[in-house]
C-alpha positions as CSV (number, residue, x, y, z in Angstrom):
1,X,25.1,13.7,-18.4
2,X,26.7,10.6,-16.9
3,X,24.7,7.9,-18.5
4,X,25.5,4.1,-18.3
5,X,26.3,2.3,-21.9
6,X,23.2,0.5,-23.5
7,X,24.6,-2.8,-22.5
8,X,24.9,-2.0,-19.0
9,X,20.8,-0.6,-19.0
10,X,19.9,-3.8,-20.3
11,X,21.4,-5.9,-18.0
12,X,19.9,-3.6,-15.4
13,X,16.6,-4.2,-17.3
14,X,16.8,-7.7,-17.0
15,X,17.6,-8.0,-13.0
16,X,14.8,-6.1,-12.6
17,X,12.4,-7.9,-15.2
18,X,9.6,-9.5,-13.1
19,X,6.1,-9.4,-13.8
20,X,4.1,-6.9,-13.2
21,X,1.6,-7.4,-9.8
22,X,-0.5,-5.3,-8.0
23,X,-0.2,-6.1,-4.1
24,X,-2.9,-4.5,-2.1
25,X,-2.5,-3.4,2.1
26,X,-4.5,-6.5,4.1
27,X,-5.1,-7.2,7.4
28,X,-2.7,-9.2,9.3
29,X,-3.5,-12.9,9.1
30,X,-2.2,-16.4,10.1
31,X,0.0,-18.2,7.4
32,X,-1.8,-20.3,5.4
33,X,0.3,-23.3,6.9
34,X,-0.7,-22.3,10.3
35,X,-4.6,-21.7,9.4
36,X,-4.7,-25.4,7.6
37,X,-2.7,-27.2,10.8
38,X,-5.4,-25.5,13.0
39,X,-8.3,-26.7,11.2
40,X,-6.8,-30.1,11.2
41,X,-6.1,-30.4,14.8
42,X,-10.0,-29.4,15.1
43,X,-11.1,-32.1,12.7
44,X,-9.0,-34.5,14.7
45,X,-10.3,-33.3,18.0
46,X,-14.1,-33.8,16.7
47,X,-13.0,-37.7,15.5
48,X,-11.6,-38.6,18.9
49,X,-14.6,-36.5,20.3
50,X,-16.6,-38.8,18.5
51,X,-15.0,-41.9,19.1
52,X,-14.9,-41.6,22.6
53,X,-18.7,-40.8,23.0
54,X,-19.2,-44.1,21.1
55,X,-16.8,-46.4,23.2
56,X,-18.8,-44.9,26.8
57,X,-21.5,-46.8,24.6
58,X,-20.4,-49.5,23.2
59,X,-22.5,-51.9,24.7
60,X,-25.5,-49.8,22.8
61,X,-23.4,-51.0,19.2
62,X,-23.3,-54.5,17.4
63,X,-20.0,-54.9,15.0
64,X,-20.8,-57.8,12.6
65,X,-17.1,-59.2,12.6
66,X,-17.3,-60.4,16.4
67,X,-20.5,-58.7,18.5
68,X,-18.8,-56.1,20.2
69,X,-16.9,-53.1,19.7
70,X,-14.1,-52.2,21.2
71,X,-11.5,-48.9,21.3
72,X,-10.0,-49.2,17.8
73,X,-13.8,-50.3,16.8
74,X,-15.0,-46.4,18.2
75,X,-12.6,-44.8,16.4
76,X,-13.0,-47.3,12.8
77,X,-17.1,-46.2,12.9
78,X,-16.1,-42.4,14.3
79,X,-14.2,-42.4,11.3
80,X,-16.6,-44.2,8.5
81,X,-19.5,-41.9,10.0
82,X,-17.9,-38.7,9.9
83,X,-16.7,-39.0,6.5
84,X,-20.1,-40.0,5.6
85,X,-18.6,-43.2,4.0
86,X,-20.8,-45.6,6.6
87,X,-20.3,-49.6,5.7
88,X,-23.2,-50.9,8.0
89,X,-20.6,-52.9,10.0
90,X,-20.9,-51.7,12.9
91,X,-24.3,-50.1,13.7
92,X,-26.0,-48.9,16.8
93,X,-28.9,-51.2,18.4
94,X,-29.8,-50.0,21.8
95,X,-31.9,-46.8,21.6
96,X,-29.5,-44.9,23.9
97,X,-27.2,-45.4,21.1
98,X,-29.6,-44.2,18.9
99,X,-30.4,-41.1,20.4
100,X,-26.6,-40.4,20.7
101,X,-26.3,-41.1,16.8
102,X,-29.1,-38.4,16.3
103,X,-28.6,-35.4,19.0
104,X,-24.7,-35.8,19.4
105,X,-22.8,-37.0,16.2
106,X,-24.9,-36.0,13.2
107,X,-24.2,-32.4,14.5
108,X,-20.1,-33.3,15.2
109,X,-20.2,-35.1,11.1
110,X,-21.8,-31.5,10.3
111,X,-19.3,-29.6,11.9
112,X,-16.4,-32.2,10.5
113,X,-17.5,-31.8,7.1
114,X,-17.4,-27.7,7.9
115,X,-14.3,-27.8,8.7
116,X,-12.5,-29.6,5.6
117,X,-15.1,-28.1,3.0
118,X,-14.5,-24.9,4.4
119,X,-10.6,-24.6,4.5
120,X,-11.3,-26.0,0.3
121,X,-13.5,-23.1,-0.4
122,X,-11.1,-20.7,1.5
123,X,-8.3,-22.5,-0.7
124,X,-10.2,-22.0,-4.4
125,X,-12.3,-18.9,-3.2
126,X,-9.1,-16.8,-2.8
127,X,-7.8,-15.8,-6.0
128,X,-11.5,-14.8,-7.1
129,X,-12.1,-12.5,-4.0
130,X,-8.4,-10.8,-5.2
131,X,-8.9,-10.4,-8.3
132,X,-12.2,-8.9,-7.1
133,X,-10.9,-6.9,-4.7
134,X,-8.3,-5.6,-7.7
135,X,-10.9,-5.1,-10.1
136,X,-12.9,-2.4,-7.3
137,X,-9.1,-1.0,-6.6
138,X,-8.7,0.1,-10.3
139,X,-12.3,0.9,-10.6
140,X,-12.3,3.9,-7.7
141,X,-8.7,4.8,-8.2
142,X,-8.6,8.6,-9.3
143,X,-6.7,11.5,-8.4
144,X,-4.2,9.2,-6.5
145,X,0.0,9.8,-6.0
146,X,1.8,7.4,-7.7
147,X,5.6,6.6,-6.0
148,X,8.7,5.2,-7.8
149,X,10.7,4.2,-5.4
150,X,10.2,3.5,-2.1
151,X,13.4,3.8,-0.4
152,X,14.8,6.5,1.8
153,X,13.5,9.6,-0.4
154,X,10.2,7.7,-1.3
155,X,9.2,6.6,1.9
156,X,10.3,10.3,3.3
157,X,8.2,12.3,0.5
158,X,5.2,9.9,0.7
159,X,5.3,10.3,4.8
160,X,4.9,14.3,4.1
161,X,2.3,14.6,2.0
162,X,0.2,12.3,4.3
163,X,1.2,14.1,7.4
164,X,-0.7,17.1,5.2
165,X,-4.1,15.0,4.5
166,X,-3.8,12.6,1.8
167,X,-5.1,9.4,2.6
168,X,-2.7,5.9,2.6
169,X,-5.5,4.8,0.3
170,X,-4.6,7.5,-2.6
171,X,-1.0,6.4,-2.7
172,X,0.6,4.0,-5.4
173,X,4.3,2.3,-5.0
174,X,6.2,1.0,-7.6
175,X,9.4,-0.6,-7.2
176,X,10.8,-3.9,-9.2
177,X,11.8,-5.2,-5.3
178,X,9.1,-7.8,-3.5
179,X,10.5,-6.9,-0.4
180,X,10.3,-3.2,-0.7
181,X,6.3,-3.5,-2.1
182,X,5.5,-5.8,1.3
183,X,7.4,-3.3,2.8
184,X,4.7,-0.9,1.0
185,X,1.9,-2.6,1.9
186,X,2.6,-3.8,5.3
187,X,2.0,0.1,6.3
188,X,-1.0,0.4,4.1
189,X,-0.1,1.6,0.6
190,X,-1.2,-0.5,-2.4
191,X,2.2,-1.3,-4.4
192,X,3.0,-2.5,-7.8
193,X,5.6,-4.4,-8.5
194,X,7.6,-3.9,-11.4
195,X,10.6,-1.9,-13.5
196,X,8.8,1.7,-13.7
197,X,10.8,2.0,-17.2
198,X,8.3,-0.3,-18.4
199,X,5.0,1.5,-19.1
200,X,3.2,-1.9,-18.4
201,X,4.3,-1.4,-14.6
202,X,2.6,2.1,-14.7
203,X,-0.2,1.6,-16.6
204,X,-0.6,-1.2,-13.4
205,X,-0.2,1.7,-11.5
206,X,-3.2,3.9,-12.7
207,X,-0.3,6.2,-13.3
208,X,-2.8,7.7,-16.5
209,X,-5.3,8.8,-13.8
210,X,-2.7,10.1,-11.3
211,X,-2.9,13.8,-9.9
212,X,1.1,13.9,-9.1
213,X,4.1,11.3,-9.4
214,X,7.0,11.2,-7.4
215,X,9.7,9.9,-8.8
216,X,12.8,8.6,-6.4
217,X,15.1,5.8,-7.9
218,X,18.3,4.8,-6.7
219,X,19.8,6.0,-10.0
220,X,19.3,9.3,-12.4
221,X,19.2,7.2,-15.7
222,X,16.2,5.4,-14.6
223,X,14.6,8.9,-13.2
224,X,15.1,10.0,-16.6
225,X,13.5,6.8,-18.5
226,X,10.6,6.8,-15.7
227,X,9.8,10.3,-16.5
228,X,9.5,10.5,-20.0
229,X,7.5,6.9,-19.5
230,X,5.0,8.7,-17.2
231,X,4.8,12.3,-18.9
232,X,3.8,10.2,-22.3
233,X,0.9,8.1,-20.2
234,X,-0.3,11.5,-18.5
235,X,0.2,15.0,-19.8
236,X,-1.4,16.4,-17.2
237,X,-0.1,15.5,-14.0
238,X,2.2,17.0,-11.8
239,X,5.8,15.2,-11.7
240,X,8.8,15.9,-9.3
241,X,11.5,13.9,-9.5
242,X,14.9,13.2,-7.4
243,X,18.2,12.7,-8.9
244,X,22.1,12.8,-7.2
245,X,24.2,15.0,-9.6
246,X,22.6,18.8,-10.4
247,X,24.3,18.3,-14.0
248,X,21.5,15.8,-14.8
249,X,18.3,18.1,-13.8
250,X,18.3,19.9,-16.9
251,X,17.8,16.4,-18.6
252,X,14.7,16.0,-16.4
253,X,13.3,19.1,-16.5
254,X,13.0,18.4,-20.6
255,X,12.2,15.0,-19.7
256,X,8.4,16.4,-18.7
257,X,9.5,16.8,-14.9
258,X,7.4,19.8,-13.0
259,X,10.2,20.2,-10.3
260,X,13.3,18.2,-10.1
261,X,15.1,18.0,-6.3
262,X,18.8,17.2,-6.6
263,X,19.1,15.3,-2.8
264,X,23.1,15.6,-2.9
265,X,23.2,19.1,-3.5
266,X,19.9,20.0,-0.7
267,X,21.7,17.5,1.4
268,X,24.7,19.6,0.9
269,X,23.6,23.1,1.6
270,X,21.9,21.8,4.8
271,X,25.0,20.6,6.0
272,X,26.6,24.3,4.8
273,X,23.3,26.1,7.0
274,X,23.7,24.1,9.7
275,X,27.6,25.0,10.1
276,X,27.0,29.1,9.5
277,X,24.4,28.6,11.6
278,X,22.8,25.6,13.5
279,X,19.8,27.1,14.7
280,X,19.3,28.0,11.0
281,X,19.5,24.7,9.7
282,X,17.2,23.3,12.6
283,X,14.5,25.7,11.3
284,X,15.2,24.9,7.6
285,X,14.5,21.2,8.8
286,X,11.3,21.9,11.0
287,X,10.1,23.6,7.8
288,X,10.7,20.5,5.3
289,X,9.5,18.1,8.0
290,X,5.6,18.2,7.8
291,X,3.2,17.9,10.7
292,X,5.2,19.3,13.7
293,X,6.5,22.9,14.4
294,X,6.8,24.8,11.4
295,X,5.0,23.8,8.1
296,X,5.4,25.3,5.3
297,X,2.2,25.4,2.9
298,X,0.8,26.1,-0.2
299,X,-2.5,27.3,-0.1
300,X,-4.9,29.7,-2.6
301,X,-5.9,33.2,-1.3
302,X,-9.5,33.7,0.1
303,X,-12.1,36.5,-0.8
304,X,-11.1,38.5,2.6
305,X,-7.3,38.4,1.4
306,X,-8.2,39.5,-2.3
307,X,-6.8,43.7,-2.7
308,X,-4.4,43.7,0.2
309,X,-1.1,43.1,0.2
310,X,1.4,40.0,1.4
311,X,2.3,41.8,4.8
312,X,-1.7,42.3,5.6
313,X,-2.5,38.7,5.8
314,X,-2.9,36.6,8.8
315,X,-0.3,34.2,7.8
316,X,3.3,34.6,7.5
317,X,4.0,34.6,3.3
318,X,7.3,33.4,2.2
319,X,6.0,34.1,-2.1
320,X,3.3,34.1,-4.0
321,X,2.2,32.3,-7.1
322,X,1.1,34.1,-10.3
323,X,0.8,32.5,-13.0
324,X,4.1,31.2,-14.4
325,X,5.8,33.1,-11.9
326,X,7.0,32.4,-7.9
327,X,7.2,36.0,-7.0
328,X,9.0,36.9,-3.7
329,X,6.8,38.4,-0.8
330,X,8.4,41.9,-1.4
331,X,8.3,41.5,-5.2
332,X,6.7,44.9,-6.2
333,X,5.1,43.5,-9.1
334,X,2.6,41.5,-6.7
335,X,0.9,45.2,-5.5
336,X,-2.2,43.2,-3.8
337,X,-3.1,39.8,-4.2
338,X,-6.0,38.0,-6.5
339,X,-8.2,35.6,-6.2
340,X,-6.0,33.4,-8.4
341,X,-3.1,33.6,-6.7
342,X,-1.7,30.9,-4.5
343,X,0.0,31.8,-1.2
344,X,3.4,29.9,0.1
345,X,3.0,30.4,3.4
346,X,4.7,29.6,6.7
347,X,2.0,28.1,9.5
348,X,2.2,26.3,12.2
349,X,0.8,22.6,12.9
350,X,-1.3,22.3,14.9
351,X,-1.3,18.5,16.2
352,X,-4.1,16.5,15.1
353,X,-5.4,19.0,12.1
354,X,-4.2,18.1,9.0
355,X,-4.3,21.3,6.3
356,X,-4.2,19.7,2.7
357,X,-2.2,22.3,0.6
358,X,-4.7,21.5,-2.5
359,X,-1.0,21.9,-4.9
360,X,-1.5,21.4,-8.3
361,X,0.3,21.4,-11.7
362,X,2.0,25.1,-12.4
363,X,1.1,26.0,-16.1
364,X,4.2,24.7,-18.1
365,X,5.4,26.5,-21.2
């Protein structure tokens, strides 16, 4: 296997060395710049509010200094009053004034002091309603689908098993870039970011409670040191992993990998389909592409399939799965099917039913 030196993993260990955080999909927001200018152009529009209302009645107010109150006296006492600081200098007489104090701005000083008090309590409420919001995340994860890797053959395995039912909310991504986890997020997958060689970035993950791992790096050393990470933090889930070069999917398969995909050498006998024959190819790519056309499923046999053979079924069956074994659908050895057997069939979607294949973990030896 064509493994880099020790010397050249750790300085890829330490580009990617970040600390480990959990980002979770939200709603789309203002920027916090652009929520606190808001409120401060509202807090400046209730202080001129205010001072105006008191210059229309400033005959109604006696200022201590000189007897009358003028402009930049409106917007001095708008400003003492509304902060709640109020010296007594300048202080209304008339009853008109009076009133205006009582109906008009005791409610604007309310709403003032709502306005700054709130965007504070926005400012040190937020870390406690994520850490909350965390702490419910980690508390109802189960079953979920952890992803290393979210570029081109992340993002393209996580898009099919959700076109076949699996919600956005049941999917982890891991991936030591902050880009690539707000990339995550921003289309509603919770994402962790963090070097997936480090168990501390899966253990963020839930990755000991996960039902199946995909595993998609940009390089087959770090599929390797992800998968023997995540097969010793869960023996029981179900782990398929990507690599480049078909010499190195032995190494995975030991590595605890339930089915390794070598995408240069799939890639590669596309392309040699698709020249033999084109139309070929196009199927072989409506087949792999899930939600539209052809699907292809896997799927357990029902009571009315049980005794009869592959050929009797309603769907078409590519093979059938027994036990250790993927047996062809003209394998003799099948005779009729069980009721523990698992179909592989070939179905058509239907757009807007989703058919969730219910896959799980083949027994390994």
């Amino acid at each position: 296997m064509k493994l880099p030196g020790h010397d050249a993993i750790a300085r890829q260990a330490d580009e990617h060395l970040v600390t480990h955080r959990v980002k979770l999909p939200r709603k789309v927001v203002e920027r916090p710049i652009r929520q606190v200018a808001k409120r401060l152009l509202m807090a400046l529009a209730v202080l001129i509010a205010t001072a105006l209302i008191v210059y229309a009645d400033h005959e109604g107010y006696n200022d201590n200094a000189d007897g009358s109150v003028d402009l930049l006296d409106a917007f001095y006492y708008a400003t003492v009053t509304l902060s709640t600081t109020g010296y007594g200098d300048i202080t209304p007489v008339s009853d008109g004034a009076r009133l205006t104090n009582i109906f008009v701005i005791t409610p604007l000083r309310v709403l003032f002091l709502i306005i700054l008090v709130g965007t504070t309590l926005e400012v040190l409420t937020e870390r406690t309603r994520e850490e909350w919001r965390l702490n419910r995340w980690r508390s109802t994860l189960r079953d979920h689908t952890v992803v290393v890797g979210f570029g081109t053959k992340g993002r393209s395995a996580v898009q099919t098993v959700c076109a076949t039912g699996l919600k956005k909310e049941q999917v982890v991504v891991v991936d030591p870039s902050s880009k690539v986890i707000d990339a995550a997020t921003s289309e509603g997958f919770a994402g962790v970011i963090g070097d997936a060689t480090r168990s501390e970035a899966l253990r963020r993950a839930e990755v000991h409670r996960a039902r199946q791992i995909i595993i998609a790096p940009q390089r087959d050393d770090t599929a390797v040191l992800v998968t023997l990470t995540a097969r010793q933090l869960n023996r029981s889930a179900k782990i398929v992993a990507a690599v480049r070069e078909e010499e190195n999917a032995p190494l995975l398969k030991q590595s605890g990998a339930d089915a390794v995909i070598t995408s240069s050498g799939a890639a590669g006998r596309l392309l040699g389909l698709s020249v033999l024959s084109p139309a070929a190819g196009m199927v072989m790519e409506d087949l792999i592409q899930q939600g539209s056309g052809l699907d292809l499923i896997e799927r357990p046999v029902v009571r009315a399939e049980a005794g009869k053979s592959p050929r009797e079924t309603d769907d078409l069956v590519v093979s059938v799965v027994r036990g250790h074994r993927v047996l062809g659908y003209d394998d003799p050895s099948i005779g009729t099917l069980q009721l523990t057997d698992r179909l592989i069939t070939i179905v058509r979607a239907t757009p807007g039913a989703q058919v969730a294949p219910h896959t799980r973990p083949l027994p390994r030896d």
